[in-house]
C-alpha positions in Angstrom: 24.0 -42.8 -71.0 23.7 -39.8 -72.8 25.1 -36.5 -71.6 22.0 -34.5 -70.2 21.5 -37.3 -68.2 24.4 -36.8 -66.6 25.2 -33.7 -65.8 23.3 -31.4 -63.5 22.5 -28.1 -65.2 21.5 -25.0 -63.7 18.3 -23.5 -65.6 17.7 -19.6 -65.4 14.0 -19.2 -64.9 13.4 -16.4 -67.4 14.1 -19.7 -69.6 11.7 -21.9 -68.4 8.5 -20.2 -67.5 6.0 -19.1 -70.1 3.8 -16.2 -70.3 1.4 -17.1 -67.9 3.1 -18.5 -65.0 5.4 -15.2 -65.4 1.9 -13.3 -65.3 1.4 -15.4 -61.8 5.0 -14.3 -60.8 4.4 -10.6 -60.8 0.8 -11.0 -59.4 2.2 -13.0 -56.4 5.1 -9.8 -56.5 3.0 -7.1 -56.0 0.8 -8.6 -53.3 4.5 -9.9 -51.7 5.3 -6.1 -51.9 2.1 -4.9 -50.4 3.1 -7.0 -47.7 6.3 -5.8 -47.0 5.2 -2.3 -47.0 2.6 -2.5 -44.8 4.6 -4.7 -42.3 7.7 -2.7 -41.3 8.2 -4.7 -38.2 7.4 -7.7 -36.5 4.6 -6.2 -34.6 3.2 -4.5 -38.0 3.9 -8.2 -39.4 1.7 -9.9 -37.0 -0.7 -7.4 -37.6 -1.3 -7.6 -41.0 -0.7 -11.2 -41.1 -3.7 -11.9 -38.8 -5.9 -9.0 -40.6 -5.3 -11.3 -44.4 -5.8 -14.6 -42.1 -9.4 -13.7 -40.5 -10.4 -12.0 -44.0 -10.1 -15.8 -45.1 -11.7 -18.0 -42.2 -9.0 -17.8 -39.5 -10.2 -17.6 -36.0 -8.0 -17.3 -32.7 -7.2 -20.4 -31.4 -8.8 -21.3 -28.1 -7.5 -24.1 -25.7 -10.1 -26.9 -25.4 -12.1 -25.8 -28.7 -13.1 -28.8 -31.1 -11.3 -29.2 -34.5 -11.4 -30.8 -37.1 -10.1 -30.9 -40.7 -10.5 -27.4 -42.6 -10.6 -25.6 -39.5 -8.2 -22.9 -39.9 -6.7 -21.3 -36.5 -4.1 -18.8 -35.5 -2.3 -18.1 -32.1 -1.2 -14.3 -31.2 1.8 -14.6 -29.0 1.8 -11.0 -27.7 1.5 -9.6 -31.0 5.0 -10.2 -32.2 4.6 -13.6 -32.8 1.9 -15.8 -34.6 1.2 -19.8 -35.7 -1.3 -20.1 -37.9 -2.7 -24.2 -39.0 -5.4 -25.6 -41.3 -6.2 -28.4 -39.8 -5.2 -31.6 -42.1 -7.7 -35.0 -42.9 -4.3 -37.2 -41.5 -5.0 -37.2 -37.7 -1.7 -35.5 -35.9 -0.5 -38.9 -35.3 0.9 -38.6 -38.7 2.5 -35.5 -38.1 2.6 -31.9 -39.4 3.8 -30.1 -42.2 6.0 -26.6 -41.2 6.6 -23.5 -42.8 8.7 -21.7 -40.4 10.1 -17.9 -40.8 10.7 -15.2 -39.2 9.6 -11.6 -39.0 11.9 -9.6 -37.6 14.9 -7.8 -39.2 18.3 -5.8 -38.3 17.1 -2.8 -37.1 18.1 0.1 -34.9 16.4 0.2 -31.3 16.0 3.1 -28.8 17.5 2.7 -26.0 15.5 3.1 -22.6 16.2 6.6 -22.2 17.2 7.9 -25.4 16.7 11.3 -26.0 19.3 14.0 -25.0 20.1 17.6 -26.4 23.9 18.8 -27.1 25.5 21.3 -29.4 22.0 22.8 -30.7 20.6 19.8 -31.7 18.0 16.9 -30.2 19.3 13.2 -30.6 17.8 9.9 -30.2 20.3 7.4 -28.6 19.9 3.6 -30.0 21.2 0.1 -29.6 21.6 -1.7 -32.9 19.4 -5.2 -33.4 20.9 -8.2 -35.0 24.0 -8.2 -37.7 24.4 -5.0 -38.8 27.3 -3.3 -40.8 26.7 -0.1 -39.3 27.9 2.1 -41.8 24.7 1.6 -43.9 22.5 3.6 -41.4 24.4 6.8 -41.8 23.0 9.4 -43.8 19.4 7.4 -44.9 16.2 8.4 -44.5 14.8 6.8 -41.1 11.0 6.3 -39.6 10.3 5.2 -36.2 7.8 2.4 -35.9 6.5 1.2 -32.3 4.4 1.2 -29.1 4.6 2.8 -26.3 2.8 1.1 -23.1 1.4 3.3 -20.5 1.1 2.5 -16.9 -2.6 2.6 -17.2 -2.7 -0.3 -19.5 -2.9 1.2 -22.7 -0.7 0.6 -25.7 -0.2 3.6 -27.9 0.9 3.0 -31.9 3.9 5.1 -32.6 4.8 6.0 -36.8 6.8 8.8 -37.1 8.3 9.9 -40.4 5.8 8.5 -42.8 4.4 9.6 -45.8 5.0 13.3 -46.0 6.1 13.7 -42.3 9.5 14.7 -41.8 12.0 11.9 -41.6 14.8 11.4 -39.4 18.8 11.0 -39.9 22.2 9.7 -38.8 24.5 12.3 -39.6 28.2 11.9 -41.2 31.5 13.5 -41.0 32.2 15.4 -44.6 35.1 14.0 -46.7 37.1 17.2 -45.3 37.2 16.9 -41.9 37.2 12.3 -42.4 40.8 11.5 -42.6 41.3 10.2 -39.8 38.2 8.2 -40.0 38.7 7.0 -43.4 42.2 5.3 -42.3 40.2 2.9 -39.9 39.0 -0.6 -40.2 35.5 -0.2 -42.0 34.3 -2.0 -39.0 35.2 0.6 -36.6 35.2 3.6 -38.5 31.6 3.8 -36.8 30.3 2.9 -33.5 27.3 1.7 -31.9 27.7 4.7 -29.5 27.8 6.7 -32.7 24.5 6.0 -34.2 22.5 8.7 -32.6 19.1 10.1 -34.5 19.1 13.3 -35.4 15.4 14.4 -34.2 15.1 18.0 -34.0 17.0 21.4 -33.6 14.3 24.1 -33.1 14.6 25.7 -29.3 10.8 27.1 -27.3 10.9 28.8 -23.8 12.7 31.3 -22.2 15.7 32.0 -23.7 17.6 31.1 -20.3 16.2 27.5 -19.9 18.1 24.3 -21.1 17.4 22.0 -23.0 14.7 23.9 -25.0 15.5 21.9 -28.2 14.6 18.8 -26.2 11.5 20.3 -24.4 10.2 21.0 -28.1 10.8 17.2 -29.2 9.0 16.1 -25.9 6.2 18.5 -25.8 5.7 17.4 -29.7 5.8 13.5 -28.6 2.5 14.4 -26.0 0.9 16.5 -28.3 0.8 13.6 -30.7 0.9 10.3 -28.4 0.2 11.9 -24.9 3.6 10.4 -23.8 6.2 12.3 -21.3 10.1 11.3 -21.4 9.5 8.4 -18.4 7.4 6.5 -21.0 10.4 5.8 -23.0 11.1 3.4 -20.4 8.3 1.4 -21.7 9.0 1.7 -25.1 9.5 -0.8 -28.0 10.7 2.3 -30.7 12.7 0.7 -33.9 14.3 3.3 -36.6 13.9 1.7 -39.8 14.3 3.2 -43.5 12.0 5.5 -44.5 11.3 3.6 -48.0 8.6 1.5 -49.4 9.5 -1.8 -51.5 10.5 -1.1 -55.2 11.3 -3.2 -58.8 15.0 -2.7 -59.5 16.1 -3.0 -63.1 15.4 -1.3 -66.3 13.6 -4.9 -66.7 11.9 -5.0 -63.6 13.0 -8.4 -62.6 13.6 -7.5 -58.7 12.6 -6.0 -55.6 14.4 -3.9 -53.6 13.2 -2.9 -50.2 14.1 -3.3 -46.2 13.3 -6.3 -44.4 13.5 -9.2 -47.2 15.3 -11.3 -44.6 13.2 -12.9 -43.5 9.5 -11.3 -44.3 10.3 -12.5 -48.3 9.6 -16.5 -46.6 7.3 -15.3 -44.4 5.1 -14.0 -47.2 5.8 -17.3 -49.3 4.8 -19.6 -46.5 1.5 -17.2 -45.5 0.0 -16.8 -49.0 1.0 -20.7 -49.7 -0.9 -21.4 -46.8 -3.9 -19.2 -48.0 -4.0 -20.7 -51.2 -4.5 -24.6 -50.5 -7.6 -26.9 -50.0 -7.7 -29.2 -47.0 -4.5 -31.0 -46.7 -3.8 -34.4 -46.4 -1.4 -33.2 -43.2 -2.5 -30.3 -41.0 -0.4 -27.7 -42.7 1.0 -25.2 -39.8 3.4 -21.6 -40.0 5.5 -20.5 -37.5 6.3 -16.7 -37.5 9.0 -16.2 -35.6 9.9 -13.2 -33.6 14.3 -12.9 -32.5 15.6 -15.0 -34.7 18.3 -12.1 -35.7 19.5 -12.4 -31.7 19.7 -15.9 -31.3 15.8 -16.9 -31.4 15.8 -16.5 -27.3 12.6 -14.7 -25.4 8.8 -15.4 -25.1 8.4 -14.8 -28.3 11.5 -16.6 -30.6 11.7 -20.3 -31.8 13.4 -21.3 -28.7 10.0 -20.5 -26.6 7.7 -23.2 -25.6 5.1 -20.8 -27.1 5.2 -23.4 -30.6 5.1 -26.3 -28.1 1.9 -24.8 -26.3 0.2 -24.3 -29.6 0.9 -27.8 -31.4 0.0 -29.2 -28.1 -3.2 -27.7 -28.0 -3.7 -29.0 -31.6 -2.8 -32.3 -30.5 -5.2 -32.4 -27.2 -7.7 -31.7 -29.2 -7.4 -35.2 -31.0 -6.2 -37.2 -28.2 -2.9 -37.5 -30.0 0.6 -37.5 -28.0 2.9 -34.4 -29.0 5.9 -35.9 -29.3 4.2 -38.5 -31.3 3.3 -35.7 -33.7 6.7 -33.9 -33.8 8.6 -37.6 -35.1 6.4 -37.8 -38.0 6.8 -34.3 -38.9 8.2 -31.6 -41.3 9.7 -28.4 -41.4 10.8 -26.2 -43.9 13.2 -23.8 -42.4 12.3 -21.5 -44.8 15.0 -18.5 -44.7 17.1 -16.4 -46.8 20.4 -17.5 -48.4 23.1 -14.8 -49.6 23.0 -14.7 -53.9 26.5 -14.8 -55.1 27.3 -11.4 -56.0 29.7 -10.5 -58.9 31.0 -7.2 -57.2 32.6 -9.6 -54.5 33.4 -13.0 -55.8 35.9 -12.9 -53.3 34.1 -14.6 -50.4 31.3 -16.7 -52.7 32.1 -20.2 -53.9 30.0 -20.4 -57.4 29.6 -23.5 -58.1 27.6 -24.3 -54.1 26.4 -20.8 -53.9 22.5 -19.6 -54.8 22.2 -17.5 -57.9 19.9 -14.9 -58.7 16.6 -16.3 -60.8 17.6 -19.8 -59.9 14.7 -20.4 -57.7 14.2 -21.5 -54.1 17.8 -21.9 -52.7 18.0 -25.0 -50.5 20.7 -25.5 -48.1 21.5 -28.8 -46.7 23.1 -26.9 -43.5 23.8 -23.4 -42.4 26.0 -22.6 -39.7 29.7 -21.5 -39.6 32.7 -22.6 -40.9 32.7 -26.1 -39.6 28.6 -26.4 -39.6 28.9 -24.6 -36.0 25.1 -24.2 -35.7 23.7 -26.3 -38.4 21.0 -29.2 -38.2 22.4 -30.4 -41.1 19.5 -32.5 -43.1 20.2 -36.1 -43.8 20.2 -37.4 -47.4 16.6 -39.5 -47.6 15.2 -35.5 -46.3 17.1 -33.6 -49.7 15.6 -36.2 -51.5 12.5 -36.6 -50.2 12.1 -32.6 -50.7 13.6 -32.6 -54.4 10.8 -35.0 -55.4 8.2 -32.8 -53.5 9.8 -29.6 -55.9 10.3 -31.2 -59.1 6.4 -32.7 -58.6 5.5 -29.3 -58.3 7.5 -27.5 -61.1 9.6 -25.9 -58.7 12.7 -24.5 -59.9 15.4 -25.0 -57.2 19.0 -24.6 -56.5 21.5 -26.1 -53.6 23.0 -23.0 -52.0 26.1 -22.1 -49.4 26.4 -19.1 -47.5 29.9 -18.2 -48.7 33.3 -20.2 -49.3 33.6 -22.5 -46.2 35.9 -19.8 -43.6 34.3 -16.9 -44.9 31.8 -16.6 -42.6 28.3 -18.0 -42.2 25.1 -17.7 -40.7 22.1 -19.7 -38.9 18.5 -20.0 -38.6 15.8 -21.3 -36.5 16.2 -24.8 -37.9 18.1 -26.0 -35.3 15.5 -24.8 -32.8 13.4 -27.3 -34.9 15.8 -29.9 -35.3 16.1 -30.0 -31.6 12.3 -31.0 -31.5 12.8 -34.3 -33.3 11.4 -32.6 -36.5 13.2 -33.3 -39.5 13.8 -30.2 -40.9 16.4 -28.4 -43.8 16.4 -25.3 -45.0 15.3 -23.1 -48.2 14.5 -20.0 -49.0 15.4 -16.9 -51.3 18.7 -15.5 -52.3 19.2 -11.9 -51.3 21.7 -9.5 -52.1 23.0 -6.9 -49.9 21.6 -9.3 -47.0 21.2 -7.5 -43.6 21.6 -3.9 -45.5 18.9 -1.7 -45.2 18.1 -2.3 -48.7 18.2 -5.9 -49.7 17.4 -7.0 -52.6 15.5 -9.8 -54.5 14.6 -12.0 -57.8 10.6 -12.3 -58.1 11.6 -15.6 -60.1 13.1 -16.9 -56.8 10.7 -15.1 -54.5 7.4 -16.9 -56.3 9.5 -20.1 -56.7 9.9 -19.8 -52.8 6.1 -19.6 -52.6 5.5 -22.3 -55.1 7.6 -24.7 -52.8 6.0 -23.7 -49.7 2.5 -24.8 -51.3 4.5 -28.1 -52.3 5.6 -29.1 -48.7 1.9 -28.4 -47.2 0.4 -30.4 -50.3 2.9 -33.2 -49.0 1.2 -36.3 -48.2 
């Protein structure tokens, strides 16, 4: 047998896509990076999502109503969460095919009373969200993106620091005064305790008063929201950076921006979604909320919430659920660390995703010895590599890291659990969990491109 039969070649995609499908590539880009800059949270995400999903057909979902196939429908679960299905000619007997993501990101929280004044200055206290290394959010430019829900019922829309508005800051100790600092551990040279927002510093009020510096932040808060210090309490407030998504390169040939993981799947899965015909199998999308804290709550994969919603479907054709979820697929579509050359170190090359190598898909996840890991069997990679290579997708098998360096999971064990077969794909990222990841458009449209495979899937 000749030799290119037998060996398994990586293919850059630079070198395999001609003019127009690279024209396709950067269109699907910028819309991908419209996206990300208009949903800065998961709240923002379900926003926008359900805004581009109703300007293309999508109505709320409504227990009882009639369906049938090319019905589109979408379930809100309380706005930070949302399923969205087109409705498949295959009755549900036959299953589904799942995109599932997730939409929200490391991030820095308030905490429920955060604001205090010392040493001439007002500071926001916070509580960090998901995997962070916490030296990245000193010194950047922050926003603070949220609601605030009143005891009267309403929900009041919190932005502050965008556009021209004045941003906020996590301060550092200068290089004179950091010895000390600078001989400890890199992860405890900085402290959760220590990640306190830098709000304000201008005093009002008699001279003699306290806590002027903080009065000035608070009476600014009700001139703008109507809020007092109390409604903290009922407060979702996130500091994020303060920066819209970018190319990277002198070629252009990535994005950087905050929030990749995972809004760079959801994205791929939502405009995959927008751009097919009637399926053979209802097509459905899970955007996730929590899947950075374990995917617990109301609103994260381990919630009946999905159950509820592909139950519904299924009532609505007399069709058993747990019937449906045998015959079914998910894509666990997630992001994969890109091996990176300034740390070969913890990366095992010939297993790990590479940067414009396409979709990265990973057999298992988990920890060192698969600790957290569905692990897909071998008919599913196959079955998957057929759907890709049907469909021009350029893909790659990919490893988070040598074996005890580390690790990481995703929601498809949440799936797994449900008797779906599921495995996982999704984009490399580099800088993963920073507050500036970033990513190949090859990989992010080849992401796309496979997420309109596995809903074409018959």
């Amino acid at each position: 047998m000749e030799r290119e039969k037998l060996f398994m070649k990586r293919k850059n995609g630079f070198d395999v896509m001609d003019k127009a499908e690279k024209a396709k590539m950067e269109e699907y880009c910028q819309l991908y990076k419209e996206y990300l800059g208009v949903g800065r949270t998961e709240r923002e995400c379900v926003k926008e999502t359900i805004r581009q999903a109703e300007a293309l057909g999508f109505v709320p979902y409504k227990r009882g109503m009639e369906l049938k196939a090319g019905d589109k429908v979408y379930f809100n679960n309380r706005e930070k969460n949302v399923n969205l299905a087109i409705i498949g000619k295959s009755g549900l007997e036959k299953g589904a095919n799942i995109i599932a993501s997730h939409i929200d990101s490391p991030r820095l929280d308030l905490k429920p009373s955060p604001l205090y004044e010392e040493n001439g200055q007002a500071l926001l206290k916070t509580h960090y969200y998901g995997g962070i290394r916490k030296y990245q959010w000193v010194t950047i430019p922050l926003e603070l993106h949220g609601v605030v829900a009143l005891r009267d019922g309403r929900v009041v829309e919190v932005k502050i620091g965008e556009g021209n508005e004045p941003k906020l800051v996590i301060t550092d100790l200068l290089p004179h005064l950091g010895q000390e600092q600078n001989k400890k551990p890199l992860g405890e040279a900085f402290t959760g305790e220590g990640l306190n927002i830098l709000v304000g510093s201008e005093p009002i009020g008699d001279a003699d008063a306290t806590d002027r510096i903080k009065h000035n932040i608070l009476e600014k808060l009700n001139e703008k929201y109507g809020i007092v210090e109390e409604d903290f309490i009922s407060a979702e407030l996130e500091a994020i950076p303060a920066y819209l998504p970018t190319d990277i390169g002198l070629d252009g040939s990535l994005i950087g921006g905050y929030g990749h993981d995972d809004r760079v799947c959801s994205y791929a899965g939502l405009k995959a979604m927008f751009d097919i015909e009637t399926p053979e199998k209802t097509a459905v999308l899970i955007l996730a909320d929590k899947e950075e804290v374990g995917s617990m709550g109301v609103t994260g994969m381990i919630s009946q919430a999905f159950e509820n919603f592909m139950k519904n479907l299924c009532d609505s054709q007399g069709v058993d659920l747990f019937q449906c979820f045998e015959n079914s697929f998910c894509l666990s579509c997630d992001v994969t660390a890109a091996v990176d050359p300034n740390y070969m170190e913890v990366f095992e090359v010939r297993n790990g995703a590479h940067i414009n190598q396409g979709i990265g898909l990973c057999k298992y996840t988990g920890s060192r010895g698969k600790g957290g890991a569905s692990d897909a069997n071998a008919e599913t990679v196959a079955k998957v590599l057929r759907w890709f290579d049907d469909n021009e997708v350029l893909w790659q098998m990919a490893e988070m890291g040598k074996v005890d360096a580390g690790g990481g999971g995703t929601v498809a064990l949440d799936l797994a659990n449900r008797n779906i077969e599921t495995i996982d794909a999704g984009v490399p990222v580099l800088s993963m969990h920073s507050p500036f990841e970033v990513v190949s458009k090859i990989d992010c449209y080849m992401t796309y491109k496979g997420c309109k495979a596995v809903y074409e899937a018959k």
